[in-house]
KEKE-3310 file (N, C-alpha, C; in steps of 0.2 Angstrom, whole numbers, plus 5000, padded with zeros to 4 digits):
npx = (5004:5011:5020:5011:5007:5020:5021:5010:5013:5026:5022:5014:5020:5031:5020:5017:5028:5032:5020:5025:5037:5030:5023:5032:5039:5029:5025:5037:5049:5057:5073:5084:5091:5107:5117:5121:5135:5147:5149:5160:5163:5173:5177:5178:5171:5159:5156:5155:5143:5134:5135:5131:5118:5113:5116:5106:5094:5095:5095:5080:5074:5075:5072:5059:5054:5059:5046:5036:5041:5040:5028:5019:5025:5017:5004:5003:5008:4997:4987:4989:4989:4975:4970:4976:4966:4955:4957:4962:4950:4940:4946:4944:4928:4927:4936:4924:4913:4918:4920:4907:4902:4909:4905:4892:4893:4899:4889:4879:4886:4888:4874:4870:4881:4876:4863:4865:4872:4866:4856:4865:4867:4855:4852:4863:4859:4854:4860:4868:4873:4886:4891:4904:4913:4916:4922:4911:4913:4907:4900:4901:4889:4886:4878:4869:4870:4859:4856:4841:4832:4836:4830:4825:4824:4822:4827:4820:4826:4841:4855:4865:4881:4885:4899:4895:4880:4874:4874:4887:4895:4908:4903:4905:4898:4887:4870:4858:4843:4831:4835:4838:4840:4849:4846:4853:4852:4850:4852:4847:4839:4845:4850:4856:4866:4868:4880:4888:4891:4880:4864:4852:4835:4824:4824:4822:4813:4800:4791:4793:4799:4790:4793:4810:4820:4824:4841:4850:4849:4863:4875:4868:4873:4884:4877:4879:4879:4868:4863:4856:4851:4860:4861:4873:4874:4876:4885:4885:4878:4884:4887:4893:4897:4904:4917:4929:4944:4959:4951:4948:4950:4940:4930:4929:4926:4913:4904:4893:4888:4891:4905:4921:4931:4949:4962:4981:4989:5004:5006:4995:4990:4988:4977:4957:4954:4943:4937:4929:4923:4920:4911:4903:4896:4900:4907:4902:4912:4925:4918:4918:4925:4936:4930:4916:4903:4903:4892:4893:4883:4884:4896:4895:4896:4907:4919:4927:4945:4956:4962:4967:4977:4979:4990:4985:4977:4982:4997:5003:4998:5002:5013:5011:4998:5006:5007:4995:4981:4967:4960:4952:4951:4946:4944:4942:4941:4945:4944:4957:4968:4969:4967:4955:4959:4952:4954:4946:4938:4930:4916)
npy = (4994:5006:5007:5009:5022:5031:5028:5034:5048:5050:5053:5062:5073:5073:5077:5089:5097:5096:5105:5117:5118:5119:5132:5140:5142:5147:5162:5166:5180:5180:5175:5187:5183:5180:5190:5189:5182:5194:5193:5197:5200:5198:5208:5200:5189:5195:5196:5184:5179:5187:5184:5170:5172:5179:5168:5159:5165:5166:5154:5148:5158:5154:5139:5141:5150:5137:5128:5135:5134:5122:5118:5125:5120:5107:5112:5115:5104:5098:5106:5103:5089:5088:5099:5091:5078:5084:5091:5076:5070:5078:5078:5064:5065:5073:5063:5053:5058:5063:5051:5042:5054:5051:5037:5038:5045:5035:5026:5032:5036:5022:5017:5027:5024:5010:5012:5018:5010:4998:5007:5009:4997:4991:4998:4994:4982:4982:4986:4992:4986:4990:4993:4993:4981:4977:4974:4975:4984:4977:4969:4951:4938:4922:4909:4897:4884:4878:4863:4864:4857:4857:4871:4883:4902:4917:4934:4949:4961:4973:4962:4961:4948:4937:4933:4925:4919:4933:4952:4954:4948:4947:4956:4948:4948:4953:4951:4953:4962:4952:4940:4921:4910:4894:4890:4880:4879:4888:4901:4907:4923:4922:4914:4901:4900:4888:4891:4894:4907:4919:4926:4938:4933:4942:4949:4938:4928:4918:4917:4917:4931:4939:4949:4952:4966:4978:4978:4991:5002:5001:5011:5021:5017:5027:5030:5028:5036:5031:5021:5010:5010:4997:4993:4986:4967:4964:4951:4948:4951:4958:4961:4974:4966:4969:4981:4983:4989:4978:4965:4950:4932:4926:4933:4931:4919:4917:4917:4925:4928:4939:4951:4954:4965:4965:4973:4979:4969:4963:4969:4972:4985:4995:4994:4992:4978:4962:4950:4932:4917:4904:4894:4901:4909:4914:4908:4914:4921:4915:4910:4925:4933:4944:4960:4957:4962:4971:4972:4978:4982:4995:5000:5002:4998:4988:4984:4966:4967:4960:4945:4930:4914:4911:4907:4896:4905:4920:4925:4919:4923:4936:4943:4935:4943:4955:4966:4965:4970:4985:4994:4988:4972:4957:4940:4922:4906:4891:4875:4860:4870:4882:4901:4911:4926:4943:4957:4973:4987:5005:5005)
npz = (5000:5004:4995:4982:4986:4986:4973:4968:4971:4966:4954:4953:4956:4945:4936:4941:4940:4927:4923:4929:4921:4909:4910:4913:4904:4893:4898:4900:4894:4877:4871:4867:4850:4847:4836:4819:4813:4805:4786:4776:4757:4744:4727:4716:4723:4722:4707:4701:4709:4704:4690:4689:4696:4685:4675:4679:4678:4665:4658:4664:4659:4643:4642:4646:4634:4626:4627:4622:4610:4606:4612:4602:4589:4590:4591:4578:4570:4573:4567:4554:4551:4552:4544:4530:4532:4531:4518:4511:4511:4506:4496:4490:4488:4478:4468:4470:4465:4454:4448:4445:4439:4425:4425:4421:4410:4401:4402:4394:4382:4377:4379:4365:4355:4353:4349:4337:4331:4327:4319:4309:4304:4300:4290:4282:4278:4268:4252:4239:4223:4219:4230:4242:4250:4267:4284:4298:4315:4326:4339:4337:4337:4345:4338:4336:4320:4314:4302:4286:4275:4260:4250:4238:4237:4235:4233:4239:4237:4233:4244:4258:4259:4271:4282:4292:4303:4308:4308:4314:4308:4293:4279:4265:4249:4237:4233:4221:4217:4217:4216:4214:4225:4234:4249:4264:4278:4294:4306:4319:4313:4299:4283:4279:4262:4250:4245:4250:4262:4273:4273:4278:4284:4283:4271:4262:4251:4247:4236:4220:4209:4198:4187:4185:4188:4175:4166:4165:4149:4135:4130:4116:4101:4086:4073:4055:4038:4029:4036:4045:4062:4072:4086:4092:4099:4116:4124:4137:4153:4169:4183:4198:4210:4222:4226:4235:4240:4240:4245:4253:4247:4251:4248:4235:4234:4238:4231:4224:4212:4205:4201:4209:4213:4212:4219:4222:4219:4212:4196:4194:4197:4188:4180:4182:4189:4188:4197:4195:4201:4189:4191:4198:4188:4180:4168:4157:4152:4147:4133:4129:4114:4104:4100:4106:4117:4132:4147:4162:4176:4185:4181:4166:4148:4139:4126:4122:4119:4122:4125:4134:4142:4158:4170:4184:4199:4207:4210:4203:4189:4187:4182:4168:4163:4163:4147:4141:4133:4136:4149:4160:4169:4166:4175:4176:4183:4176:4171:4173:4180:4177:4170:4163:4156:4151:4142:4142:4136:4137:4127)
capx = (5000:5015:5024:5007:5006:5023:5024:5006:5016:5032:5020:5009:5025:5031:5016:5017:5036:5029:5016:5027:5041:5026:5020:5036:5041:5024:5026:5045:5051:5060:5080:5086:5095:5114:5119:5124:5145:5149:5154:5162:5165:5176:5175:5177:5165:5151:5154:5153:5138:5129:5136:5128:5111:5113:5113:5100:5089:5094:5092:5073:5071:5079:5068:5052:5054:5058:5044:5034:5040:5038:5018:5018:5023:5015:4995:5007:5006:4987:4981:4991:4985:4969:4969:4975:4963:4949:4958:4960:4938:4938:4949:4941:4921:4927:4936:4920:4910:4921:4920:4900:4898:4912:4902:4885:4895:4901:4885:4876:4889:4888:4869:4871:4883:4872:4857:4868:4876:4858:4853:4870:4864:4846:4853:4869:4856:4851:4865:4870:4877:4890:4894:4911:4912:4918:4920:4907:4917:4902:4901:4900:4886:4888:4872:4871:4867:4852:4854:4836:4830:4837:4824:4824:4821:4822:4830:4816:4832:4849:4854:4874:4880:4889:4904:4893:4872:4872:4879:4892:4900:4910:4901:4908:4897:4881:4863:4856:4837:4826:4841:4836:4848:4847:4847:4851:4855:4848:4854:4843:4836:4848:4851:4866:4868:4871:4886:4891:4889:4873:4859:4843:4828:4818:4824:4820:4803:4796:4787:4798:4796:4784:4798:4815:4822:4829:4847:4851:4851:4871:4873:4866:4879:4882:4872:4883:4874:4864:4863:4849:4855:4859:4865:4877:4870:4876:4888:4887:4877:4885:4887:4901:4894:4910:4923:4929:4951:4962:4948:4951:4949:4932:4925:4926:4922:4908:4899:4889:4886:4892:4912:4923:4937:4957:4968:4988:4993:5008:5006:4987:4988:4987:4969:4953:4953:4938:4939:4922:4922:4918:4905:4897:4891:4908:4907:4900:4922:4926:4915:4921:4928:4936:4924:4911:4900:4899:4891:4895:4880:4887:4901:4896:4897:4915:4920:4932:4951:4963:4958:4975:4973:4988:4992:4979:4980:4986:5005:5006:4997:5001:5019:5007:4996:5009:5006:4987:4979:4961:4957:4946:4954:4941:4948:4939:4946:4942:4948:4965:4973:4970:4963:4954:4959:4949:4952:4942:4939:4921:4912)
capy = (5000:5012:5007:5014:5029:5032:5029:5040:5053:5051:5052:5068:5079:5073:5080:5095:5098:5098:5111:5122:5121:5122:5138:5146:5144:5151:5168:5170:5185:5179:5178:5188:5181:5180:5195:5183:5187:5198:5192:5203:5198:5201:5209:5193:5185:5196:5195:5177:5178:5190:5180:5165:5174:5180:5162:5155:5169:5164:5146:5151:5162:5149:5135:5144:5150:5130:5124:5137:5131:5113:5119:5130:5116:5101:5113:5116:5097:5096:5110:5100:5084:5092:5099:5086:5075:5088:5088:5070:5070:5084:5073:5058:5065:5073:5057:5047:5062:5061:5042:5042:5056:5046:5031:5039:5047:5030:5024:5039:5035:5017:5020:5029:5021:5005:5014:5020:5003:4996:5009:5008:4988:4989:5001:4993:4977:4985:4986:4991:4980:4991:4995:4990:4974:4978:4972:4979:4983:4975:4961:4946:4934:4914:4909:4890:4884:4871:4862:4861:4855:4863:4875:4888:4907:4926:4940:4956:4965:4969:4961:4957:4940:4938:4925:4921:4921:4938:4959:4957:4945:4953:4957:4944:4948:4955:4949:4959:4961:4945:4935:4914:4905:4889:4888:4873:4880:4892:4903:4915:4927:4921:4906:4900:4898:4881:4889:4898:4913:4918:4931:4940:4930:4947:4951:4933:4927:4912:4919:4919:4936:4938:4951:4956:4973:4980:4981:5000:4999:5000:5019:5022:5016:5030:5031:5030:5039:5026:5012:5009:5012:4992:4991:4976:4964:4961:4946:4945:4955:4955:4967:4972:4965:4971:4986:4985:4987:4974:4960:4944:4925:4925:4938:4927:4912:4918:4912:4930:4928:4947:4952:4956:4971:4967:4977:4979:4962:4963:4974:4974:4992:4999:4993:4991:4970:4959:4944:4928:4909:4897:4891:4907:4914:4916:4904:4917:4925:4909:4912:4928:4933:4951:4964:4957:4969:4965:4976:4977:4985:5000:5002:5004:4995:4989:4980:4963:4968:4957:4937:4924:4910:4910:4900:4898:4910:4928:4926:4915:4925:4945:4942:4935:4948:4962:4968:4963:4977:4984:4997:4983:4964:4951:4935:4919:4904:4885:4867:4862:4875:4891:4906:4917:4935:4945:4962:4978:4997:5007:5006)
capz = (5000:5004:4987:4977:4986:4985:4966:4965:4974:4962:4945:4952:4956:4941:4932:4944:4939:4919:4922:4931:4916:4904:4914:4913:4897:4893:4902:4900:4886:4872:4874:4859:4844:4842:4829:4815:4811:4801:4780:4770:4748:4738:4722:4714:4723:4722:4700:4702:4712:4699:4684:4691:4696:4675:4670:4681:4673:4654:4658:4666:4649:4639:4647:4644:4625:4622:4630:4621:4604:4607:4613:4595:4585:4592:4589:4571:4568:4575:4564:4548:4550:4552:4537:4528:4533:4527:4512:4509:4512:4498:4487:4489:4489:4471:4464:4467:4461:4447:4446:4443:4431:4421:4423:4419:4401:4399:4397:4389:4376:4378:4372:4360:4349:4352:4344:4332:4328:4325:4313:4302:4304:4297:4284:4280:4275:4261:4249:4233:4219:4219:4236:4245:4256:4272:4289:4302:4318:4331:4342:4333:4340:4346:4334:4332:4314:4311:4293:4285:4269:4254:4248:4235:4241:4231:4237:4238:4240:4237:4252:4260:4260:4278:4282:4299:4303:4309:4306:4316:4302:4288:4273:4258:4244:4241:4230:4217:4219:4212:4214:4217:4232:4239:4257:4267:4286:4297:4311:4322:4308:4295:4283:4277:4257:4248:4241:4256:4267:4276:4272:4282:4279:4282:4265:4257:4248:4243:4231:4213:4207:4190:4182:4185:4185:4166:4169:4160:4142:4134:4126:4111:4095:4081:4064:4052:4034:4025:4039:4052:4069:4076:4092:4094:4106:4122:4124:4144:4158:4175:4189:4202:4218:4228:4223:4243:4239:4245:4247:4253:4244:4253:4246:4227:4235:4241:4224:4227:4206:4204:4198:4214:4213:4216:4218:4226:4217:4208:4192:4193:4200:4181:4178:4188:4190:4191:4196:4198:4199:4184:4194:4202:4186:4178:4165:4150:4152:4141:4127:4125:4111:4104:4098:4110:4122:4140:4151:4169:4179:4189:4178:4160:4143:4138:4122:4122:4115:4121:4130:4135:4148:4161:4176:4190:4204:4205:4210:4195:4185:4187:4177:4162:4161:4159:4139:4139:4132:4142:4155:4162:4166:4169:4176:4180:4184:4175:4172:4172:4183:4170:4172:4157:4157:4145:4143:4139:4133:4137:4122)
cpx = (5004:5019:5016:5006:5012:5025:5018:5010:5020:5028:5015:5014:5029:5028:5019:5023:5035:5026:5022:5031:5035:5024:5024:5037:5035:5024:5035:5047:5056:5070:5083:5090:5102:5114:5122:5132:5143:5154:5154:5164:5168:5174:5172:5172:5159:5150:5152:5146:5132:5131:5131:5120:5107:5110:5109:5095:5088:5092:5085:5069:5072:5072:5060:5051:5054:5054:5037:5033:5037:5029:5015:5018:5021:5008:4999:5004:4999:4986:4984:4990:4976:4968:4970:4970:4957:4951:4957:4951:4938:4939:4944:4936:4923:4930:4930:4914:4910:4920:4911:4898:4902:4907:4896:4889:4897:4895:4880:4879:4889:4882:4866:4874:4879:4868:4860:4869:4870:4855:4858:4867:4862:4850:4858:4866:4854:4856:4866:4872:4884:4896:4899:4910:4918:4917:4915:4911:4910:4905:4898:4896:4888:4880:4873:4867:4865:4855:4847:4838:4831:4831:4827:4820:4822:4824:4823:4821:4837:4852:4861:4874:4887:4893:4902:4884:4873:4875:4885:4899:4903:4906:4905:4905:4890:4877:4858:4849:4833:4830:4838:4843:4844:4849:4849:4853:4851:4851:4851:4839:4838:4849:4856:4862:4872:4877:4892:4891:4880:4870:4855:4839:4825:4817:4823:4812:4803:4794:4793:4795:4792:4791:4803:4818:4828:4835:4847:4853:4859:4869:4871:4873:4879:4883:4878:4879:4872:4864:4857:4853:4855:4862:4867:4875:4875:4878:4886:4885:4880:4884:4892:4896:4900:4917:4926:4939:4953:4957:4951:4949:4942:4928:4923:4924:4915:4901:4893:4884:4889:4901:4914:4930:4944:4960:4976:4989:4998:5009:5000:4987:4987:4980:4965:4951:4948:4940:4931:4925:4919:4909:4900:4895:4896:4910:4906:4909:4923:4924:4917:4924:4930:4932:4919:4909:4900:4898:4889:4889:4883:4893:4899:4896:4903:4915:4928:4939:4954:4959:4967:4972:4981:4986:4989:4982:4983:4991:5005:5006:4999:5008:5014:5002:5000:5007:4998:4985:4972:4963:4954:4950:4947:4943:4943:4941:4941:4946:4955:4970:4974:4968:4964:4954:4956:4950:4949:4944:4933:4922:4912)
cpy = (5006:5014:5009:5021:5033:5034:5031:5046:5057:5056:5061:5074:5078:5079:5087:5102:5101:5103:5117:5125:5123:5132:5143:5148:5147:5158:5170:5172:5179:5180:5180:5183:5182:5185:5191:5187:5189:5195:5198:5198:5201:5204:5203:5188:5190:5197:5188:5177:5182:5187:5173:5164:5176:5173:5161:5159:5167:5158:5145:5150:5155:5141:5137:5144:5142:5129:5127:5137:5124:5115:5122:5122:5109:5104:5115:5108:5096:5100:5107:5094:5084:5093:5092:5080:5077:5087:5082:5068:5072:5080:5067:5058:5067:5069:5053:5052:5061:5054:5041:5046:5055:5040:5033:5043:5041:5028:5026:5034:5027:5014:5022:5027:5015:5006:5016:5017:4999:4999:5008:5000:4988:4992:4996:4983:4978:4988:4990:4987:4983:4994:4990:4988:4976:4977:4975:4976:4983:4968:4954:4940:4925:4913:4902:4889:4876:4869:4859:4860:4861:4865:4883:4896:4911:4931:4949:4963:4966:4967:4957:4952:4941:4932:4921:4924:4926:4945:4959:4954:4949:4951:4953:4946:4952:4952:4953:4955:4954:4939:4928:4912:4900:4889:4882:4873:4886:4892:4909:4917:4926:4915:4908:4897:4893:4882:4894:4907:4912:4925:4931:4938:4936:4948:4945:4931:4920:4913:4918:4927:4935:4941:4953:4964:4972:4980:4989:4997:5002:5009:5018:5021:5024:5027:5031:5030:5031:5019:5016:5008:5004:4991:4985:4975:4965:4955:4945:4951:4954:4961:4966:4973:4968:4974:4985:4986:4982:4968:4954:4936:4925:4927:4931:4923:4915:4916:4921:4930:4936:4947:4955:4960:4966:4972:4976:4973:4964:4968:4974:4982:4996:4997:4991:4982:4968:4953:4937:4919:4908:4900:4896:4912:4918:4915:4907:4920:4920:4908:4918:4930:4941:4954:4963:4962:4965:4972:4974:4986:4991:5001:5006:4997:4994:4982:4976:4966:4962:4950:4935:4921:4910:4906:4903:4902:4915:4931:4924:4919:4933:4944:4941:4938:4954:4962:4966:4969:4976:4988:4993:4976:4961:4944:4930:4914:4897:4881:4868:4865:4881:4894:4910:4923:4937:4954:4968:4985:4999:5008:5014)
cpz = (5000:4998:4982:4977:4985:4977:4963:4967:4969:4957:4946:4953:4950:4936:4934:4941:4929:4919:4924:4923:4909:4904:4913:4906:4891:4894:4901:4893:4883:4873:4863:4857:4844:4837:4824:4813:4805:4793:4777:4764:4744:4732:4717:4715:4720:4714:4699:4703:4707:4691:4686:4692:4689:4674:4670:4677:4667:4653:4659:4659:4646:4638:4644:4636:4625:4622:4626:4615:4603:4607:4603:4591:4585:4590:4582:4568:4568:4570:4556:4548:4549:4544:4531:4527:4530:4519:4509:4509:4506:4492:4486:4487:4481:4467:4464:4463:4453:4442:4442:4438:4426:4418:4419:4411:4398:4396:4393:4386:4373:4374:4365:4353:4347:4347:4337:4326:4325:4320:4308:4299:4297:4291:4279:4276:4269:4255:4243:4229:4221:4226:4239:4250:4260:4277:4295:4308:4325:4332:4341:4339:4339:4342:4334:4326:4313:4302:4293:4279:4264:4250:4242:4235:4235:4236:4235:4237:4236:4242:4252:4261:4265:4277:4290:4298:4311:4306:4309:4312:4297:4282:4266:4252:4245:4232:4227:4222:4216:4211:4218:4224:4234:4244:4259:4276:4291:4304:4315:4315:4300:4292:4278:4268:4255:4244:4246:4258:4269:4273:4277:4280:4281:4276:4259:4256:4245:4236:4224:4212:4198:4186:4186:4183:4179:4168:4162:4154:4138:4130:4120:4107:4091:4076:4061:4045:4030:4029:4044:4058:4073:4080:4092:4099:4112:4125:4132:4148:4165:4178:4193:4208:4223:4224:4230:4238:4244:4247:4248:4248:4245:4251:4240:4226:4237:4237:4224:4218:4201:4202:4206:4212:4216:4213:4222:4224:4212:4203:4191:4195:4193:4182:4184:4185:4193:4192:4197:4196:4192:4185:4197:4196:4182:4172:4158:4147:4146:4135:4123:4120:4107:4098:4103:4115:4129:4144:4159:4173:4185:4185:4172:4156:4141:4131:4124:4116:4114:4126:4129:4142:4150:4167:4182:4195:4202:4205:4203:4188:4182:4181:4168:4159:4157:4151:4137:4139:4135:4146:4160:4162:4169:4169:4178:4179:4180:4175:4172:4172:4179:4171:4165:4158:4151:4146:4139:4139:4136:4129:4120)
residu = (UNK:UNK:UNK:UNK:UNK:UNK:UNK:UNK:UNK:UNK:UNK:UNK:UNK:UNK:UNK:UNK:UNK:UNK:UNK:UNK:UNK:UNK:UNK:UNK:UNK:UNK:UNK:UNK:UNK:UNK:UNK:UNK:UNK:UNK:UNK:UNK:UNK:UNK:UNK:UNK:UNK:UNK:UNK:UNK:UNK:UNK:UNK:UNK:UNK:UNK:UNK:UNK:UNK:UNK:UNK:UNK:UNK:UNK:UNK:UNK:UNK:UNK:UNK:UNK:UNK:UNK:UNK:UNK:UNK:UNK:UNK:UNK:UNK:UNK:UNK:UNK:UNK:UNK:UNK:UNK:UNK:UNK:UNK:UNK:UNK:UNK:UNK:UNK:UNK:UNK:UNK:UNK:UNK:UNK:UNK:UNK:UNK:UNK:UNK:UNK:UNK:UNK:UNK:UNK:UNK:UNK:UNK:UNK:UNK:UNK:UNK:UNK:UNK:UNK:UNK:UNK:UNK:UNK:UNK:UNK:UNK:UNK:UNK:UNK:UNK:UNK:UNK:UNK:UNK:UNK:UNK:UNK:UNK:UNK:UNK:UNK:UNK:UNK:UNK:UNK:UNK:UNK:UNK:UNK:UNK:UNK:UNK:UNK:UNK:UNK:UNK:UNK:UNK:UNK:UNK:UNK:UNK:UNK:UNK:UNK:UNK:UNK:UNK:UNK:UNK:UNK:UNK:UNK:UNK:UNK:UNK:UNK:UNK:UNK:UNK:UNK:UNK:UNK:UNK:UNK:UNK:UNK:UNK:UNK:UNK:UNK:UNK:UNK:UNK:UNK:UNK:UNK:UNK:UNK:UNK:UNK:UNK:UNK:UNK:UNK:UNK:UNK:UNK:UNK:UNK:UNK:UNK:UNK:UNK:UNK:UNK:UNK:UNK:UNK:UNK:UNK:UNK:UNK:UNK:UNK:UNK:UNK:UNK:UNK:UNK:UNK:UNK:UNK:UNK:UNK:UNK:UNK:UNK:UNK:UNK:UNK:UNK:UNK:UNK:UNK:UNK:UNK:UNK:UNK:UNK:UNK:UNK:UNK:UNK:UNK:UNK:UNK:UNK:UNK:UNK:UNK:UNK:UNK:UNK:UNK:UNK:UNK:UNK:UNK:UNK:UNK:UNK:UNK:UNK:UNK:UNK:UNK:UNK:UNK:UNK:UNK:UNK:UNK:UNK:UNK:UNK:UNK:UNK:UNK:UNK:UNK:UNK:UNK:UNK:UNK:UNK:UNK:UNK:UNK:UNK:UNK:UNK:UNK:UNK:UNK:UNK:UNK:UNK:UNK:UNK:UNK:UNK:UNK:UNK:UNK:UNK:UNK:UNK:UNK:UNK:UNK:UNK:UNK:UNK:UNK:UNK:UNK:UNK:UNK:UNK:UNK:UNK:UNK:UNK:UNK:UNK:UNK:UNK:UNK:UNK:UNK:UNK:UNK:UNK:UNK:UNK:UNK:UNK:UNK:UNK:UNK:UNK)
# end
């Protein structure tokens, strides 16, 4: 019991001991400050010491500006990317602008020539004798061709004879009006000829015609005083189905019955050269004989001068024509590898 009171005793003078020192040092003044020593600086020092407060300053500035550029051109990049990016929109919205009303003149134009191609067509069926055989640059149709029964047709027409059933074939020959063909094939709108190529059944007839067009009558002869006016007859009527220059083999094969223009062979360039098969209608050349008249429909009247038979073909032959006298040759090919040249004057 004396050891509690004892060590309550200790711990409340203790405290007692703390208040007081608290209590003093509460209430008691201030003990001045120490006067700090006295420095004195050189001259030296104190340019150092303002060279040094210089720096820190430029370094500050220095510091700043950088950090001001950096800020400058980092919104520099932002507002150029920016851009750009507008740009690139712009470019882009008028290449496809671009792109469409392209497309839409594409097809404009695209229409256009189709209608266009389709009216040359329809026309370009309707031939002359004389008119020049040429390829039509259209798209040539996949048509499959049926054989039927050989039949005998009329042409209402002159009408082109193609080397495929349809216009986008090339034109080989063409078909006076009234003219017979046998058929033995058909393709779409078109039938193929039994001696080859193909025609427009729009422009074929069953029907035979009653009469034939007059071919033009030959010029009038002159009178001479005390005689009656007799026109010399007319050894051979034909016609020039195909003046085109440069034509191919196909063209003459084409049997079309009409004379077919070359030109550019060898020494043919002097005179305007016919040439027809035997077989196509060809066959009156070999009767021939000089003085006779043969009138060639779109050309004119021409009388025979000069006839010789040379070696089949047109390499073989251009050498054996040189000196054949005629404005006009007419060649046409028969038996045993020959060919009759005939040639002529206008009347």
């Amino acid at each position: 019991m004396r050891s509690l009171a004892h060590s309550a005793a200790t711990v409340l003078t203790a405290i007692g001991v703390s208040g007081a020192l608290c209590a003093a040092t509460a209430v008691s003044p201030p003990t001045p400050a120490a006067a700090p020593p006295s420095v004195t600086f050189s001259a030296a020092d104190r340019a150092r010491l303002e060279r040094e407060r210089a720096e820190a300053q430029c370094a500050a500035v220095a510091q700043a500006i950088a950090a001001q550029e950096a800020a400058a051109r980092e919104a520099a990049r932002e507002a150029a990317a920016l851009a750009a990016a507008e740009s690139a929109a712009a470019e882009e919205a008028a290449a496809s602008q671009a792109a469409e009303q392209a497309a839409a003149e594409a097809a404009a134009a695209q229409q256009a020539a189709a209608a266009e191609r389709a009216a040359a067509e329809a026309a370009q069926e309707q031939a002359t004798p004389a008119q020049a055989v040429a390829a039509v640059d259209v798209a040539v149709e996949d048509i499959a061709v049926e054989s039927i029964a050989a039949r005998d047709l009329w042409t209402t027409t002159t009408l082109n004879v193609r080397a495929g059933p349809g216009t986008g074939h090339a034109k080989v020959g063409v078909l006076r009006a009234g003219a017979r063909v046998t058929v033995n094939g058909r393709g779409g709108s078109f039938y193929r000829l039994l001696d080859g190529g193909f025609v427009s059944g729009a422009y074929l007839t069953s029907v035979e015609p009653a009469t034939r067009e007059a071919p033009e009558p030959p010029p009038a002869t002159e009178q001479r005083p005390g005689h009656d006016a007799q026109p010399a007859p007319i050894a051979w009527r034909t016609w020039l189905a195909n003046s085109a220059d440069g034509v191919a083999q196909a063209a003459i094969d084409a049997c079309t019955g009409g004379l077919t223009q070359v030109r550019g062979v060898g020494d043919y360039l002097g005179v305007t050269y016919l040439a027809i098969h035997r077989h196509c209608g060809g066959k009156p050349v070999l009767a021939l004989r000089v003085g006779d008249l043969v009138e060639i429909q779109g050309l004119g009247v021409y009388r025979v001068v000069s006839s010789r038979d040379v070696a089949a073909g047109l390499e073989n032959g251009a050498d054996q024509v040189i000196g054949l006298s005629g404005s006009v040759m007419i060649q046409s090919c028969y038996a045993n590898g020959s060919m009759r040249v005939v040639g002529l004057v206008a009347a």
